[in-house]
C-alpha positions as CSV (number, residue, x, y, z in Angstrom):
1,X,27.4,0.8,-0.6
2,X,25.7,0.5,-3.9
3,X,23.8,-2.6,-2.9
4,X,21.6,-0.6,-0.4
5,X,20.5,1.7,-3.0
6,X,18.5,-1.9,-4.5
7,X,15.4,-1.7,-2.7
8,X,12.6,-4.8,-3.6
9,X,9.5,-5.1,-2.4
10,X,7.3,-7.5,-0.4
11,X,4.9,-10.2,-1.6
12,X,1.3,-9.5,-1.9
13,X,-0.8,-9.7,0.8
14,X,-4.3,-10.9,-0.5
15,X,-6.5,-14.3,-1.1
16,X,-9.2,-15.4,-3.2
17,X,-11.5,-13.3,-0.9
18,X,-9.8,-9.9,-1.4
19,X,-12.0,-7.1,-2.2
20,X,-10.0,-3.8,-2.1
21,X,-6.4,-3.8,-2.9
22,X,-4.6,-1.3,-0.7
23,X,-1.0,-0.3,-3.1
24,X,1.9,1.5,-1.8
25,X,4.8,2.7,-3.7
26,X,7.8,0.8,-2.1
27,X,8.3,-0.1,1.1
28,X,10.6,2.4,2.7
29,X,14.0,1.8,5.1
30,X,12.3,0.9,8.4
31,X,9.5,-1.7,6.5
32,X,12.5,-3.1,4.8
33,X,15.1,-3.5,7.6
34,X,11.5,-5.0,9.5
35,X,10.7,-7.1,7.0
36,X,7.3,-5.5,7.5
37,X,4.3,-3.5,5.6
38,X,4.0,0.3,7.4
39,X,6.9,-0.6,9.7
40,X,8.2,3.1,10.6
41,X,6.7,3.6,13.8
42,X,6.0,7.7,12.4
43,X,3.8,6.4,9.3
44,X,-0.3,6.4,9.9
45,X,-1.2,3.5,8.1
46,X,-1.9,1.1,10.6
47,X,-4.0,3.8,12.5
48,X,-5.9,4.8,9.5
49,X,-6.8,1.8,9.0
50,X,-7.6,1.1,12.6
51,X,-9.9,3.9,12.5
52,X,-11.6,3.6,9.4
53,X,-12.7,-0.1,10.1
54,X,-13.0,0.0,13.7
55,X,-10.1,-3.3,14.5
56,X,-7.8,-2.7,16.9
57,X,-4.3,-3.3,14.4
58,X,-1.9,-1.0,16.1
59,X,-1.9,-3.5,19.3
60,X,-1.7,-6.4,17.2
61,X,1.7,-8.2,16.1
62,X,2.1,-8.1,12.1
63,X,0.6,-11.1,11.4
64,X,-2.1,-10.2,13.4
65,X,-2.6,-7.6,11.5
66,X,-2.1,-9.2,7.9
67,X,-4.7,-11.9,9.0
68,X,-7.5,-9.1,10.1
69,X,-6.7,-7.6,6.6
70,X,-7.6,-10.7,4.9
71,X,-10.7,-11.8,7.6
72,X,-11.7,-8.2,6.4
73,X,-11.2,-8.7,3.0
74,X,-8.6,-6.5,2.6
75,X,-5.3,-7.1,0.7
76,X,-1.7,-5.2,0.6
77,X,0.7,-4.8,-2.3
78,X,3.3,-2.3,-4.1
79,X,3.4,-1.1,-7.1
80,X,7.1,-1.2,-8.0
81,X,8.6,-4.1,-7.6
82,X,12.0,-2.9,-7.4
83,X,14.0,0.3,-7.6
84,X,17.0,2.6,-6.7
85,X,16.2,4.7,-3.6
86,X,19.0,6.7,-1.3
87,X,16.7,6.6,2.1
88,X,13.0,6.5,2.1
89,X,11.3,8.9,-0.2
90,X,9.1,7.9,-3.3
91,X,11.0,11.3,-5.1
92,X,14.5,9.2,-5.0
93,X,12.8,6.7,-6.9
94,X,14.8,5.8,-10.0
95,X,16.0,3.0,-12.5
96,X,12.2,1.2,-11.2
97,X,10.6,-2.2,-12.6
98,X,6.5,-2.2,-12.0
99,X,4.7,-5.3,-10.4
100,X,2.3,-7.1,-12.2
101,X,-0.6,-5.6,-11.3
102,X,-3.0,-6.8,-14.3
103,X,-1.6,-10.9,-13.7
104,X,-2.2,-10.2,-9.8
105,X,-5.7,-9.0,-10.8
106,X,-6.6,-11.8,-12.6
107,X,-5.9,-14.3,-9.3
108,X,-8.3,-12.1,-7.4
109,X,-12.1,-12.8,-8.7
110,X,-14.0,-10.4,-5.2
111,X,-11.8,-7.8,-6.2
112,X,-13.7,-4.4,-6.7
113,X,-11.6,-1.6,-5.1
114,X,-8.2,-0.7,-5.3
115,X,-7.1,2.3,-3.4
116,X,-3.7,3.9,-3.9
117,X,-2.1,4.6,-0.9
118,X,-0.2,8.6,-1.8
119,X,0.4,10.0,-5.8
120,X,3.2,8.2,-6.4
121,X,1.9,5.0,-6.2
122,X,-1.4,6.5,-7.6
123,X,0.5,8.1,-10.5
124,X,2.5,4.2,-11.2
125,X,-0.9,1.9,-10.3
126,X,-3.0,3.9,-13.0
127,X,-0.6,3.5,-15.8
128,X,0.2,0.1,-15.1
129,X,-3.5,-0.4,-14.8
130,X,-4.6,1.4,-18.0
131,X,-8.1,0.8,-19.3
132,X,-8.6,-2.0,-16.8
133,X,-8.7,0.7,-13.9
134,X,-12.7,1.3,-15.2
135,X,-13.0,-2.3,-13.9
136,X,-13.0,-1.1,-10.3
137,X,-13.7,1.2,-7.5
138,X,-10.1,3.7,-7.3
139,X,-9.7,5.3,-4.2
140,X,-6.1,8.1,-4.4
141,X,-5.8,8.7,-1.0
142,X,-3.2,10.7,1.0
143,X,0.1,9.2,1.5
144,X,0.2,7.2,5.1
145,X,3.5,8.6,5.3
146,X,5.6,10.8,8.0
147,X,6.7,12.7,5.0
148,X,3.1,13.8,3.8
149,X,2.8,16.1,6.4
150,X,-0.9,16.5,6.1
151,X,-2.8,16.6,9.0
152,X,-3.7,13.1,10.6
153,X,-7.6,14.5,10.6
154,X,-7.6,15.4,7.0
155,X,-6.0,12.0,6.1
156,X,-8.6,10.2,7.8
157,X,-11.5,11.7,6.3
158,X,-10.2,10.6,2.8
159,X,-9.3,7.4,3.9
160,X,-12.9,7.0,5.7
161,X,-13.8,6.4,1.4
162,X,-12.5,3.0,1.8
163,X,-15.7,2.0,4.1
164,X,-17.3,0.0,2.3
């Protein structure tokens, strides 16, 4: 059973075009067993993102949806890599290795805003970042998550930031 406590996550989502960087914490159970960003049909992030940009990606098939991202210049990562984690929740996090951010960074010349997608991924991306984060735009937004229970209506109006 110890093997399904090694959680890993995806490749970056994002081109030479990318302008804001959209980092998650880890992609939870649901995304994992999917194979798939925002898979857990309960988490708002497709929505959210539906709404603040006005594309339809909640009817779309995943890559449908990556592709808008990038044709809107918008790219997905994490920012641990790897980790322990019983279930879903960023809190069970443990024994974690960080991505790359800063050598990701450097392949992505348009990049001026990278939002953090919920305060644990915030909390990670700004460390790893360091001094570089005064190179960009940061967004912290509210956690996309069923597990933020904040209301969708409040979420939106902080992600509504990320318009450009």
């Amino acid at each position: 059973m110890q093997s399904d406590l090694n959680k890993r996550c995806f490749p970056p989502v994002v081109d030479e075009h990318t302008e804001l960087l959209i980092l998650g914490s880890l992609p939870g159970d649901a995304s994992l067993a999917q194979q798939q960003y925002y898979a857990h049909p309960q988490n708002r992030f497709w929505h959210l993102l539906s709404d603040v940009f006005a594309i339809d990606l909640v009817n779309q098939n995943y890559q449908q949806r990556l592709q808008s991202l990038l044709s809107h210049r918008i790219g997905l990562w994490d920012v641990v890599a790897q980790a322990k984690r019983e279930g879903s929740l960023d809190s069970k996090i443990i024994e974690r290795d960080d991505n790359d951010l800063l050598a990701l960074l450097s392949t992505l010349p348009a990049l001026r805003r990278i939002a953090f997608n919920g305060g644990t991924a915030s909390k990670i991306g700004l460390k790893i970042l360091g001094p570089r984060a005064e190179d960009f735009q940061i967004h912290q937004l509210p956690s996309s998550s069923p597990a933020y229970t904040l209301a969708y209506a409040e979420k939106l109006k902080q992600w509504k930031k990320l318009r450009p």
